[in-house]
VEXNUVEX-133131 format. One line per 3 residues: number of its first residue (from 1); their letters; for each residue x negated, y, z of N, C-alpha, C, CB. Coordinates in nm, 4 decimals, padded with zeros to 6 digits, always signed. Atoms other than C-alpha are relative to their C-alpha. Last residue first. Glycine has a CB too. Layout:
BEGIN
NUM	a	X/Y/Z/X/Y/Z/X/Y/Z/X/Y/Z  ... $
This chain:
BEGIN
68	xxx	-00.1085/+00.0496/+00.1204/+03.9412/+00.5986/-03.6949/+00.0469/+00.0894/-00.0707/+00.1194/-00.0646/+00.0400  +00.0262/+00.0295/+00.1162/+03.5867/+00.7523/-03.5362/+00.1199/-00.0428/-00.1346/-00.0856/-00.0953/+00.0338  +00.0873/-00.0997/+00.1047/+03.6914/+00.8997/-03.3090/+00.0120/-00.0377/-00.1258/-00.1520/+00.0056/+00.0206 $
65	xxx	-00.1039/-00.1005/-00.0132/+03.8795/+00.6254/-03.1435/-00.0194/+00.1177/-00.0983/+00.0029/+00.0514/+00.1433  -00.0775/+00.0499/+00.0499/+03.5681/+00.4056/-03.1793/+00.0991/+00.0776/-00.0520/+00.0282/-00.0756/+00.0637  +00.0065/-00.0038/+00.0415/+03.3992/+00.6398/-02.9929/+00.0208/-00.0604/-00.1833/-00.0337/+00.0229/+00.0774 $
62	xxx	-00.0070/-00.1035/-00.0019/+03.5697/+00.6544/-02.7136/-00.0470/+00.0046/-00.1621/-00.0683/+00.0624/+00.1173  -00.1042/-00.0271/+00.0358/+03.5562/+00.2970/-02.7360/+00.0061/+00.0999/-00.0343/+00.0713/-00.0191/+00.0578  -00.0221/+00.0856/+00.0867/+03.1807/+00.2859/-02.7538/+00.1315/-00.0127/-00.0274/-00.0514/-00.1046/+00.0294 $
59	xxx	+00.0591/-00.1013/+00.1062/+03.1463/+00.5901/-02.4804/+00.0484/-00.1036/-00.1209/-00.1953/+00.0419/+00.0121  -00.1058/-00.0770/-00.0342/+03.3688/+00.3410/-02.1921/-00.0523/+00.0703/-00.1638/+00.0009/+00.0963/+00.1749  -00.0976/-00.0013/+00.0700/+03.1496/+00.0569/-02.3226/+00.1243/+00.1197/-00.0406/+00.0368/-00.0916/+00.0492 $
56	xxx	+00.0010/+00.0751/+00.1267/+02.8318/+00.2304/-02.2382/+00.0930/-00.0215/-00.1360/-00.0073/-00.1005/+00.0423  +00.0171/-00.1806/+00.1041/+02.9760/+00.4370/-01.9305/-00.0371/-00.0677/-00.1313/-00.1688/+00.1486/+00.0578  -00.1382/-00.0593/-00.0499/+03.0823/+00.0558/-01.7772/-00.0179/+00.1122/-00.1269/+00.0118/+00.0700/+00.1934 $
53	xxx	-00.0896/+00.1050/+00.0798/+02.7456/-00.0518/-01.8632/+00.0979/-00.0263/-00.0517/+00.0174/-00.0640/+00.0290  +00.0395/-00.0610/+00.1631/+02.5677/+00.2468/-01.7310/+00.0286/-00.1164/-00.0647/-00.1717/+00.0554/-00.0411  -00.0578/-00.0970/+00.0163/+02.7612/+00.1769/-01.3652/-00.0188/+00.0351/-00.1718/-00.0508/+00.0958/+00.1060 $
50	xxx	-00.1590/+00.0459/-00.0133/+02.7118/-00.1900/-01.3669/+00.0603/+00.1146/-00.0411/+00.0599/-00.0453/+00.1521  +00.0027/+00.1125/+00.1600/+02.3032/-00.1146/-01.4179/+00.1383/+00.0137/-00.0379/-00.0386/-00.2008/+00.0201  +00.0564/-00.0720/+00.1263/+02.3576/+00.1435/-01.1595/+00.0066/+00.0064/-00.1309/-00.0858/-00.0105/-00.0059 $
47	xxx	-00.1138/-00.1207/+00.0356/+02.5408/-00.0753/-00.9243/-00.0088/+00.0894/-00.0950/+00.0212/+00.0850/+00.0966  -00.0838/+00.0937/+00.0992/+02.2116/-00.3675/-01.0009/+00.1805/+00.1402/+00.0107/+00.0252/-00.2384/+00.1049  +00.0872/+00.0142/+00.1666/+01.9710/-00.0844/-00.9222/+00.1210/-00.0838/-00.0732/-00.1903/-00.1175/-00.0023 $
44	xxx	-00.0274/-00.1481/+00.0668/+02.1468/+00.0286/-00.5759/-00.0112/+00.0079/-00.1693/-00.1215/+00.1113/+00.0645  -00.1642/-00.0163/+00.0428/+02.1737/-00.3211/-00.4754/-00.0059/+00.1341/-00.0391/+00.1261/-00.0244/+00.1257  -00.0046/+00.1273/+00.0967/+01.7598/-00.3841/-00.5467/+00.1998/+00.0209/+00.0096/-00.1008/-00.1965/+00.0886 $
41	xxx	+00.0898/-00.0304/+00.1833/+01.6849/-00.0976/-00.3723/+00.0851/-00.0388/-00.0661/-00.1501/-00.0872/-00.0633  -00.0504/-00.1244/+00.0557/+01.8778/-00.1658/-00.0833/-00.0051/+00.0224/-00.1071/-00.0391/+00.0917/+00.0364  -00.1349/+00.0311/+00.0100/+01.7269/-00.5238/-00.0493/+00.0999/+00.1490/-00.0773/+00.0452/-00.0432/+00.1714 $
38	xxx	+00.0030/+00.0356/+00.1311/+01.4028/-00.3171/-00.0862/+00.1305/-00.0846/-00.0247/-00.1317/-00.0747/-00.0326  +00.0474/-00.0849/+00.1122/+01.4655/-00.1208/+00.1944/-00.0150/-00.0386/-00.1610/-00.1238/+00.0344/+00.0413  -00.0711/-00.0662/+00.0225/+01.5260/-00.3928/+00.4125/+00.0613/+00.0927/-00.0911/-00.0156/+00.0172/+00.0513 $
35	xxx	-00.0829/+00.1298/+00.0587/+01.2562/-00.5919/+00.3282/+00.1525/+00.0345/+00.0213/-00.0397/-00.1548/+00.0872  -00.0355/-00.0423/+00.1832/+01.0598/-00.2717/+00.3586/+00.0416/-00.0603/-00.0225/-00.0721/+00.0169/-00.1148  -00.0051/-00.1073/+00.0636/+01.1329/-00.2330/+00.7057/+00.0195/+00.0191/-00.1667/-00.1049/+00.0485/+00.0425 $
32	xxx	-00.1269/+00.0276/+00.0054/+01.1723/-00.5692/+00.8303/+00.0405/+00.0954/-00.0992/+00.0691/+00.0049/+00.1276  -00.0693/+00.1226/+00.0769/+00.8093/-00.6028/+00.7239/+00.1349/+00.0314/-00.0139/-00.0095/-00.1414/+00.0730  +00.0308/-00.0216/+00.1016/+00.7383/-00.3080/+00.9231/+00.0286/-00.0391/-00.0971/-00.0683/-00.0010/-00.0018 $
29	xxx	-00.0833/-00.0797/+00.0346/+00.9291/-00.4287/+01.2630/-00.0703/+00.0874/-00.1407/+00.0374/+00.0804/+00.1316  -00.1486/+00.0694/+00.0708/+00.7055/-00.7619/+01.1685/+00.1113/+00.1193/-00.0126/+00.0785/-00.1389/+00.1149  +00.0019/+00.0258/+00.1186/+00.3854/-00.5566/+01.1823/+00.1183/-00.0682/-00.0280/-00.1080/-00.0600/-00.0336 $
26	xxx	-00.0050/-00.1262/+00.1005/+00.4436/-00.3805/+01.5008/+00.0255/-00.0538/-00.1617/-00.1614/+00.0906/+00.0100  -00.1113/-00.1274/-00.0078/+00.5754/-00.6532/+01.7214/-00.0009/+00.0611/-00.1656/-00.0621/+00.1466/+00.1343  -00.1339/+00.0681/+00.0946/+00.2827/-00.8659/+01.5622/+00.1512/+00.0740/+00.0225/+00.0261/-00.1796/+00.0518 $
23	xxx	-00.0448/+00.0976/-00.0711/+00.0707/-00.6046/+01.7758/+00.1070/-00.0761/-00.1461/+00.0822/+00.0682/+00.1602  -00.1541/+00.0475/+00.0464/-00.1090/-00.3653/+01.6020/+00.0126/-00.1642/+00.0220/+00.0302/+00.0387/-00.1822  -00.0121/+00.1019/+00.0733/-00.3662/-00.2545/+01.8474/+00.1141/-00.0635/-00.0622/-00.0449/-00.0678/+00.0553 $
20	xxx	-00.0801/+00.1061/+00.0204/-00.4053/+00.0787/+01.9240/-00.0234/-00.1147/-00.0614/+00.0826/+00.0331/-00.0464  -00.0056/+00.1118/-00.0535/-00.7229/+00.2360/+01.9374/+00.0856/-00.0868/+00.0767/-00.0659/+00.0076/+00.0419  +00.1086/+00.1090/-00.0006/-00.6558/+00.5621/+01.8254/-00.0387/-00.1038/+00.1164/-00.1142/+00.0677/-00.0215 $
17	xxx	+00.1339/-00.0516/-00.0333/-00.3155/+00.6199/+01.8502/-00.1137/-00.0501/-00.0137/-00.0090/+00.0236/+00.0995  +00.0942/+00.0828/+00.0131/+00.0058/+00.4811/+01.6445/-00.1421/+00.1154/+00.0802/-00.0067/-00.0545/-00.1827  +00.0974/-00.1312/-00.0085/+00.3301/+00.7028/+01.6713/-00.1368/-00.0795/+00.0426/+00.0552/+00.1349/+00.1315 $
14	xxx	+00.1146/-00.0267/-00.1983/+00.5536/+00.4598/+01.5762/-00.1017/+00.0547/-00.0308/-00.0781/-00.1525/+00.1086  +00.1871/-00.0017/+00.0099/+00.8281/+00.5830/+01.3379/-00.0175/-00.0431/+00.0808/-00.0986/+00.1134/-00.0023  +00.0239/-00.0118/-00.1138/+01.2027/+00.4500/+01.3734/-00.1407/-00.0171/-00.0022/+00.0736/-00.0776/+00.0777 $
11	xxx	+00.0966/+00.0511/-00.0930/+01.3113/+00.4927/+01.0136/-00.0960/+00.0046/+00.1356/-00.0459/-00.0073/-00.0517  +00.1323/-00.0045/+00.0143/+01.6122/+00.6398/+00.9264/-00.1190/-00.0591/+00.0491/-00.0144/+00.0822/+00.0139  -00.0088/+00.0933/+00.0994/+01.9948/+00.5039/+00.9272/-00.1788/+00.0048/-00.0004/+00.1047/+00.0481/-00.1532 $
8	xxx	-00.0134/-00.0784/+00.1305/+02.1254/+00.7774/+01.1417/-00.0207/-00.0562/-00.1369/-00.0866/+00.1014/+00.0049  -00.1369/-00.0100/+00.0340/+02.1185/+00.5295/+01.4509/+00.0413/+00.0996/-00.1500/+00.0666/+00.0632/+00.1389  -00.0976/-00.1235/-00.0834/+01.7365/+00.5367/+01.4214/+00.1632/-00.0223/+00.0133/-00.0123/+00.1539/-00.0899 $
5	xxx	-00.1105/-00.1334/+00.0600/+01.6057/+00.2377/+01.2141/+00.0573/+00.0613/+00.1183/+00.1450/-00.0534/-00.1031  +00.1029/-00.0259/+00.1552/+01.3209/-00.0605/+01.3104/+00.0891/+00.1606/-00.0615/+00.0293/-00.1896/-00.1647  +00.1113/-00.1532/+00.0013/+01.4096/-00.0330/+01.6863/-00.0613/+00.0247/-00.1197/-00.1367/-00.0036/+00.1026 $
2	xx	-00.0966/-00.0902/-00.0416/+01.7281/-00.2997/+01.6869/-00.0791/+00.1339/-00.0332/+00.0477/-00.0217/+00.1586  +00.0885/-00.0933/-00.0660/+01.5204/-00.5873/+01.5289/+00.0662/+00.1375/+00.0023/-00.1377/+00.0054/-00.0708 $
C-alpha cells in the first residue's frame, strides 16, 4: 500500500469528515500502519538490547583490567 507513508517516511494522514465512511481501504492502510511501525519497534528494541550487551561486556572487561 503505496499511500500509507509520504516519501519522507511519515504518515500519509486522511483527513476524515463528518460522515465519512471508513471504507476497508481506510482501515487496512491503518493496520499497515501500525504493523509497520511496530515491526520497527520491535528492530529498534532487539539493536538496543545488542547495543547494552555489547556496552555490558565492553564495561566488565574494562573492568576487569582495573581491577588486576
Amino acid at each position: 500500500m503505496s499511500d500509507v507513508f509520504n516519501p519522507d517516511g511519515t504518515y500519509s494522514k486522511t483527513e476524515w469528515k463528518t460522515g465519512d465512511r471508513i471504507s476497508s481501504n481506510g482501515l487496512n492502510k491503518i493496520e499497515t500502519a501500525l504493523d509497520t511501525i511496530n515491526n520497527k519497534l520491535e528492530s529498534i528494541k532487539e539493536t538496543t538490547n545488542n547495543q547494552i550487551s555489547e556496552l555490558e561486556s565492553t564495561l566488565t572487561e574494562l573492568d576487569t583490567k582495573v581491577n588486576d
